[in-house]
N, C-alpha and C positions, 0 to 999 in steps of 0.2 A: 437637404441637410443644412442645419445650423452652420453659420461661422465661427471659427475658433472664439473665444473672448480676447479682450485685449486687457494688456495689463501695461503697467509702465517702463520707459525703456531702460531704467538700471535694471530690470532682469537681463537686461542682453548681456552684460561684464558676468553673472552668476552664471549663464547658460550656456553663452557665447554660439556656437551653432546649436541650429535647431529654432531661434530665434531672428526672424527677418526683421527689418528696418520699416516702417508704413511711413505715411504720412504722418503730420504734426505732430507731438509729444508723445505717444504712444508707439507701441512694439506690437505687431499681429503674430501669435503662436504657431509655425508651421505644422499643421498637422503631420506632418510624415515623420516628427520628434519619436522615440519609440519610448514606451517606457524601462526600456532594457538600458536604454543610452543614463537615465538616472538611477538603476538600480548599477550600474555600474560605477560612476561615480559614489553613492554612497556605501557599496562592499568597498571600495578602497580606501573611502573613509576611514568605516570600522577597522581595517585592515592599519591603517597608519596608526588607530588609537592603541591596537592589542600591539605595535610595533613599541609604540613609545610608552605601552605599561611595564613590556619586559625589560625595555634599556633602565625603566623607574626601577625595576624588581633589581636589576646587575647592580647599580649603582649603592642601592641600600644593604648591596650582598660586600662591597666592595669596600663599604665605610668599616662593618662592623668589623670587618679583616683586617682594617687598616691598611689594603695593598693598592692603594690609589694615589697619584700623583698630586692629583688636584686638589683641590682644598675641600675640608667639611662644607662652608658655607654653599659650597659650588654642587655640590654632591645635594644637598638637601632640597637644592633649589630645583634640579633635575628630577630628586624624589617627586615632586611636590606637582611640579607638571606632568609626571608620568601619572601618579593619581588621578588629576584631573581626567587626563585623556580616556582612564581608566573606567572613571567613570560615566564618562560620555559614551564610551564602545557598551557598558551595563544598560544604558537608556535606550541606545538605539537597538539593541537586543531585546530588551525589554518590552516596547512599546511598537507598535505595526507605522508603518512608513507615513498613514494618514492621520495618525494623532502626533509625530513627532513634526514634522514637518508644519512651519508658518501656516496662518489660515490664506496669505495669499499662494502659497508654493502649494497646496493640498489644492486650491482650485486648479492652478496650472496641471497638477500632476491627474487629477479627474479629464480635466478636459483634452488635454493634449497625448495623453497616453494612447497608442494605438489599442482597440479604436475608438473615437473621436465620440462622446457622449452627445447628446442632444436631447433637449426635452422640450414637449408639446402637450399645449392642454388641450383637451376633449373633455368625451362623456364614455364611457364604459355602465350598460343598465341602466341609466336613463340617472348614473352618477355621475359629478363633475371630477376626471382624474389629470393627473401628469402621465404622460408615457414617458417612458425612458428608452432610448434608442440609442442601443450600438452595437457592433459586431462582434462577433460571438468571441468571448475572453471568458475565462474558467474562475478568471479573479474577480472583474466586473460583475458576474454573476453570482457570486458568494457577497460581495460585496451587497447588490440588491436587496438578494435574500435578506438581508439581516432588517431590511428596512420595515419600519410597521407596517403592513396591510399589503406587501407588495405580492402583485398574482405576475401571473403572462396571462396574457392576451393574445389569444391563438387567431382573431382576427387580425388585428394590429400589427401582429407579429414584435409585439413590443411588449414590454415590463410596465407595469401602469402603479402608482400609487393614489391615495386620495388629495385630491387638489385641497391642500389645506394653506395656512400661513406657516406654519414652519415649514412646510417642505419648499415653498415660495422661496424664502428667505435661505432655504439651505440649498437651493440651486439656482440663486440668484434671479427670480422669476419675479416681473412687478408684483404689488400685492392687488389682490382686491378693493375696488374701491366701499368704501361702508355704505352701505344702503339702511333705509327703515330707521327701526329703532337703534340698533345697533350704536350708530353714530349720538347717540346719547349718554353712551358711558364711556364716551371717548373724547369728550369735550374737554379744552385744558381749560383751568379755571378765571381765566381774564374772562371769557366768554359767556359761561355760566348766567350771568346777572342779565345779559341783553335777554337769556332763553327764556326765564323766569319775566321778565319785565314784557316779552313778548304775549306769553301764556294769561299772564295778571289782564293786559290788556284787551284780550279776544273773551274773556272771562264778563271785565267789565261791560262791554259792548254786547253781551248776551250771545257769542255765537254757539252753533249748535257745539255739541261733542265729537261730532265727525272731523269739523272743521278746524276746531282747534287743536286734534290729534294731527289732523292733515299738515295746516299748517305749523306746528312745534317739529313735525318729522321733516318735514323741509328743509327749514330754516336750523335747522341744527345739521344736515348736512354740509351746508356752505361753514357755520361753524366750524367744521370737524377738520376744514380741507383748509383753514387759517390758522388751525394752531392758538399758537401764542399771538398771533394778530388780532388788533383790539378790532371787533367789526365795526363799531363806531366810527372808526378813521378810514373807510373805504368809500370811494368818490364811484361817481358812476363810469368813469373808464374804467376801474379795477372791476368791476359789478361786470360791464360786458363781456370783457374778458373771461370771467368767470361762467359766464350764461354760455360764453361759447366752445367752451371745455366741457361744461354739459349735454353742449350737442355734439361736437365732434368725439369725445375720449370716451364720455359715460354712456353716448348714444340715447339718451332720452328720450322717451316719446313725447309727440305735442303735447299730449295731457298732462302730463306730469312734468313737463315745461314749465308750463302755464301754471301749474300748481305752485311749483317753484319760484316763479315771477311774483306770484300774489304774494306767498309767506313773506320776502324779501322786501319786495313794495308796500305790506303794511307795516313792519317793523321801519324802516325809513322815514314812512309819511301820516304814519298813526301814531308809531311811537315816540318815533324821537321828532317828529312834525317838522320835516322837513319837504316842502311840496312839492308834489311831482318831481321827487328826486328821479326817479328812473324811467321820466317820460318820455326820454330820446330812446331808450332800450326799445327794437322793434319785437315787438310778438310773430311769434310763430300762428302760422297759418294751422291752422284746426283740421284735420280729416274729415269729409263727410260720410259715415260709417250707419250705413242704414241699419233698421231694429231687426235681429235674428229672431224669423216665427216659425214656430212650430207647425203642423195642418192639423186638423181637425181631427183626421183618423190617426195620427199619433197621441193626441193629446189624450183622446179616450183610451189607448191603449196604456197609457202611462198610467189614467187611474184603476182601470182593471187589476195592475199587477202590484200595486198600492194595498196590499193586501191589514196593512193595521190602522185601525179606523183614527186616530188620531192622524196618522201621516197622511191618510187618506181627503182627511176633512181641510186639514190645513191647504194642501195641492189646490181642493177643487174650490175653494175661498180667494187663492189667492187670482186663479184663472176665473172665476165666476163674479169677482168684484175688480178685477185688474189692479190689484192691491202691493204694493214696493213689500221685501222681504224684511224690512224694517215696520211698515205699518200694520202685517198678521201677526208679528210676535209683538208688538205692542195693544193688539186690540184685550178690552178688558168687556168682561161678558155685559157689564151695564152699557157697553157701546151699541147694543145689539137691541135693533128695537123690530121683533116679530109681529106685530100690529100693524104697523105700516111697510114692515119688508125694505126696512133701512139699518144698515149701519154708520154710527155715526165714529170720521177717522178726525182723532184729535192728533193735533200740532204734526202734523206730516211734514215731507219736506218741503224749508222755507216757512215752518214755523204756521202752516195755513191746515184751518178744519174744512173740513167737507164731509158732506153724505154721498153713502152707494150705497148700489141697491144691492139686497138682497137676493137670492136665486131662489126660487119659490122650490125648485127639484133636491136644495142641500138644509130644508128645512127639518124635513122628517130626521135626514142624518144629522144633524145637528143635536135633538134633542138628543139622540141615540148616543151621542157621545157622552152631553152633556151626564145623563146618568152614570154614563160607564167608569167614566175620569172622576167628576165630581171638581172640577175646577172653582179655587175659591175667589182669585182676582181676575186673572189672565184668564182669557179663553184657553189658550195654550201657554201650561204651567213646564217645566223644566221637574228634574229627577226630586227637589227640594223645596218645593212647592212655588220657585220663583219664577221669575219671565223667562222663555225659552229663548234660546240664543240664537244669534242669527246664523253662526255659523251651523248649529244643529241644524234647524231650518232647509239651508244650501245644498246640505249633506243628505236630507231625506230627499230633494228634488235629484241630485247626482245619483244616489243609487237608486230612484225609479226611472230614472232615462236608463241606466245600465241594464235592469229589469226589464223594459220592456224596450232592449236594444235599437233606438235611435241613436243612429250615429249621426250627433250635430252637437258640435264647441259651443252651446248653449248653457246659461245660468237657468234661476230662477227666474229671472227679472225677465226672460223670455215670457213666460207666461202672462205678465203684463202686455208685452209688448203682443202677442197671439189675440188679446183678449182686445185691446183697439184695433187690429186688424181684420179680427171676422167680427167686430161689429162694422167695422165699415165697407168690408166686403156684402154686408146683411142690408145695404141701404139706408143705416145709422147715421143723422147728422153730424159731420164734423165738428161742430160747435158744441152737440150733447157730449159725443166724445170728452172733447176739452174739457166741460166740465167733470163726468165721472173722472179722468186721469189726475184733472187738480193741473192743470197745464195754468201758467201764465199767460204765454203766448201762443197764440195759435200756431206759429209757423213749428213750433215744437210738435205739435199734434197732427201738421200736414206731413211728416215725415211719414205717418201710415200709409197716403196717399202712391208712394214709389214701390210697396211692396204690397199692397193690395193685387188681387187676382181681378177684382170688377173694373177696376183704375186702368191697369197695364196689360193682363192676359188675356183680355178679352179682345185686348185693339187688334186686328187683322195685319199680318205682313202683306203690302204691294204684293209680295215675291206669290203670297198665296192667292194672287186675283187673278194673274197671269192666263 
């Protein structure tokens, strides 16, 4: 269970018991407060205002009589407070205990009312909710109800709503931090001009589109968490600090670390040309996270149930030429040279061309398509005659793993990785490798090397010589 909130200790004079003494400046709410103990005080409220509306009503019965002692002015001025009172007993009649009441006393009176609220996020359906947790109260529960979206949760045993930012804010829950793009229409405008002068600059140096979405989505998150802070004026102690709220609060992954670190370190030392401003900042150590591959007898079964020949063509291209989901939706049919059983892939990543080879067995179905589609630029055209998208692309590889039920957390980009693996399962050069992949480095391309079957499966356990 939650702790009470705290609130400040002049509520102790308003409350008197019910309210304990803590530590430092602050007052801790005794749960055991009932909410009877303040419906009690405010019936005697109302009760003192319908007292002092009647003494108002005698008094104005008493002038027009003339059988009063006391003076008109005296009389009026009695009138005048009894109205008030009057209408203060109209308001709190009027209006329910949680719209009258301070928005600080409306918290106190949520949380400290027997019994004792508390809220916790989760997931209910695979949604991000608030649970709402208290003991069973006939008001509490009417009160929920009223709330948008609010179910029970017969697991939880709790009231859950959708984890949004107003309900954050309306039960005093931190907010979310802004991830992606989001944090781009949240920028205040001192900032703006760095995002722009960033963008110009990754523009002029020719980076890819990937890159300079990467980095603009970065670099406008540290934006979004300064505010009105000019990021010009931040030194590299405030920079570390920051990197390490990213690790600890935001939980970052290494990659996205690192991504982070670059955006930051090129606007510093590209743009505003300040060198090696964040050369002391240590980088995070990298995971070494071997390539997820498919087996051979999945992969055929994947295209078996691949049943529309474009979906089909595209799978067995990308596993037959080990091809990135970026370089089949960019391939254009003039790439394709059936004479010599090459396709030739322009500006891949890192901005480098190379030839693969063609599969001699997706020739026949190739032309087959070729007909059927009729493509005029793109091999693989989109609904409007344009380049197919990537996430379409993703999406036909996800629901032919669903199809022909492989259960493995596997992309597309597996298929790449499957396609250097049984070649080098197959006695395929490592070096050919690299080449077909488009590898810079070789130790890039030995990575096959730890999940190959001829490399590691074949080595004999001690334990089995025994």
């Amino acid at each position: 269970m939650a702790e009470g909130k705290k609130v400040p200790g002049n509520y102790l004079k308003k409350f008197g018991r019910g309210v304990s003494r803590s530590k430092g400046s602050h007052a801790e709410l005794n749960p055991s407060v009932s909410a009877a103990f303040k419906m009690k005080r405010l019936e005697s409220s109302g009760a003192s205002a319908r007292a002092g509306g009647r003494r108002g009503e005698g008094w104005l019965k008493k002038i027009s009589e003339n059988r009063t002692g006391d003076s008109i002015t005296n009389g009026i001025k009695r009138l005048f407070n009894g109205l008030l009172i009057k209408i203060g007993t109209y308001l709190f009649q009027k209006f329910d205990m949680d719209t009258l009441l301070p928005l600080d006393d409306r918290e106190i009176y949520r949380t400290n009312a027997t019994p004792l609220i508390t809220y916790e996020l989760g997931t209910y359906q695979g949604q991000a909710v608030i649970f709402i947790r208290f003991e069973y109260d006939s008001k509490l529960i009417d009160w929920v109800k009223k709330l948008t979206g609010a179910r029970w949760n017969s697991t939880q045993k709790a009231w859950c709503v959708k984890d949004s930012e107003l309900y954050r804010e309306k039960f005093g829950l931190p907010q979310k931090p802004v991830v992606g793009k989001a944090a781009l229409l949240r920028l205040h405008p001192v900032n703006q001009a760095a995002l722009l002068r960033l963008v110009e600059t990754l523009q002029l140096k020719s980076y890819s589109p990937n890159t300079i979405s990467t980095y603009r989505n970065e670099f406008a998150q540290l934006l979004h968490v300064l505010k009105d802070k000019n990021v010009d004026d931040l030194d590299s102690t405030r920079l570390r600090s920051y990197f390490l709220y990213c690790i600890n609060t935001l939980k970052l992954s290494e990659n996205t670390l690192h991504s982070r670190i670059n955006a930051v370190k090129f606007y510093f030392e590209q743009v505003l040309k300040r060198e090696k401003f964040i050369f002391e900042i240590p980088r995070p150590k990298k995971p070494s996270i071997l390539p997820k591959v498919i087996n051979t007898q999945d992969i055929k079964r994947l295209f078996e149930v691949t049943t529309n020949l474009k979906h089909n063509t595209m799978l067995k291209l990308c596993y037959g030429m080990g091809l990135r989901v970026s370089e089949i939706v960019q391939l254009k049919i003039t790439d394709i040279d059936s004479k010599n059983m090459q396709v030739f892939i322009e500006r891949a990543k890192g901005k480098k061309d190379r030839y693969a080879n063609l599969p001699e067995s997706i020739l026949a179905q190739l032309r087959t398509y070729f007909v059927a589609y009729k493509p005029k630029k793109y091999l693989f055209e989109g609904q409007y005659g344009d380049q197919y998208s990537i996430r379409s692309a993703q999406k036909v590889f996800s629901d032919a793993l669903q199809k022909a039920k492989i259960n493995k957390k596997v992309g597309i980009h597996g298929l790449r990785h499957s396609f250097a693996t049984h070649l080098l399962e197959a006695g395929t050069d490592i070096s050919f490798i690299q080449q077909l992949l488009g590898h810079n480095d070789l130790k890039t391309t030995l990575r096959y090397t730890h999940v190959s079957k001829k490399t590691i499966k074949s080595i004999q356990s001690p334990l089995d010589k025994l």
